[in-house]
C-alpha positions in Angstrom: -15.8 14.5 1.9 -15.9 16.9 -1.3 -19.1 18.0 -1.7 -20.0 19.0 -5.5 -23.0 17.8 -7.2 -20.9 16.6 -10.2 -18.9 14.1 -7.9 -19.2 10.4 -8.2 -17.8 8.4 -5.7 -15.5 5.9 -7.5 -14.3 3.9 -4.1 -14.5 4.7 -0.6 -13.7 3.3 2.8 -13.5 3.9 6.0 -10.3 4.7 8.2 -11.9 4.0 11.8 -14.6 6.4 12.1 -13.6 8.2 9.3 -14.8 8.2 5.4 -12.7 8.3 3.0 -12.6 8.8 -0.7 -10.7 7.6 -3.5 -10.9 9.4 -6.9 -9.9 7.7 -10.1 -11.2 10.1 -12.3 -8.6 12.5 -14.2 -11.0 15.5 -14.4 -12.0 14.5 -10.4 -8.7 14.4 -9.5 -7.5 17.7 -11.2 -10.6 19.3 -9.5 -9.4 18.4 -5.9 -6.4 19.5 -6.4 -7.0 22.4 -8.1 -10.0 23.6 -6.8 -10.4 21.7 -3.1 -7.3 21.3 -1.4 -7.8 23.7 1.2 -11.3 21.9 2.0 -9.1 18.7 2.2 -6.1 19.9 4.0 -6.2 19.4 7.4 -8.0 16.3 7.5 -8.3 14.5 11.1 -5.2 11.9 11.3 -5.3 9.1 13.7 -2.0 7.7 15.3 -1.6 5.5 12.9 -2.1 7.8 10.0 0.5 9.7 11.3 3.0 7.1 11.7 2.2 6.5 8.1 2.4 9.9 7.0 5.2 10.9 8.9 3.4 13.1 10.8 1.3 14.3 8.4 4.4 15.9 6.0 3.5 13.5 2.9 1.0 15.4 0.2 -2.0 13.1 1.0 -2.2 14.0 4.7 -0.6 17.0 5.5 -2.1 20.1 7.0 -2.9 22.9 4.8 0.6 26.2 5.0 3.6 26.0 3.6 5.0 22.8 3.5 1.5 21.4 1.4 2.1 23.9 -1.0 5.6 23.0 -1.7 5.2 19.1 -1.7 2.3 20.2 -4.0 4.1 22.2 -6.3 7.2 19.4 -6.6 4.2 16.6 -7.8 2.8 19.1 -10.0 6.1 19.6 -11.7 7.6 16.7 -11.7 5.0 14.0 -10.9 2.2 14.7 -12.5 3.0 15.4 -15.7 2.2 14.2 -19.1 5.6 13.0 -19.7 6.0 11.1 -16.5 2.4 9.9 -16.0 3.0 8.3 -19.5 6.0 6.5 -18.6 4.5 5.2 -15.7 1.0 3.9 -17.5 2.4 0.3 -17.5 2.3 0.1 -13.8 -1.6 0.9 -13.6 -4.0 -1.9 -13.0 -6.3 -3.2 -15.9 -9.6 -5.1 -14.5 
């Protein structure tokens, strides 16, 4: 789990024995990416997380060398920015 004082859990679950935390928050999320990915790569994956993840290749849950940095340079270039996120606002979820 990321541990920084200014973090505020927005949702978070467990995966077996394992806590997990989901962060809504733009300025969050640009902190764990920017900042904390090598604290959160190499997170323990259970079989099934694996046969979700393909073996742990996806960005989410793979370990922390060469592929993550690629896969995490493609969303940073072309997933995650302004351009794209704003095309994609209508599919986010109002409650």
């Amino acid at each position: 789990m990321l541990q920084t004082p200014q973090l505020t859990v927005n949702f978070s679950f467990y995966l077996g024995s394992q806590l997990n935390v989901v962060v809504n928050n733009a300025e969050l999320a640009k902190e764990v990416l920017k900042e904390n990915d090598q604290n959160l790569a190499n997170r323990f994956r259970t079989k099934p997380l694996d046969n979700v993840s393909k073996i742990g290749m996806d960005l989410i849950w793979a370990d922390y060398g060469p592929h993550y940095v690629k896969v995490r340079k493609v969303c940073n270039l072309e997933l995650f920015t302004p351009k794209r996120l704003e095309s994609n606002k209508h599919c986010k979820i109002k409650g």
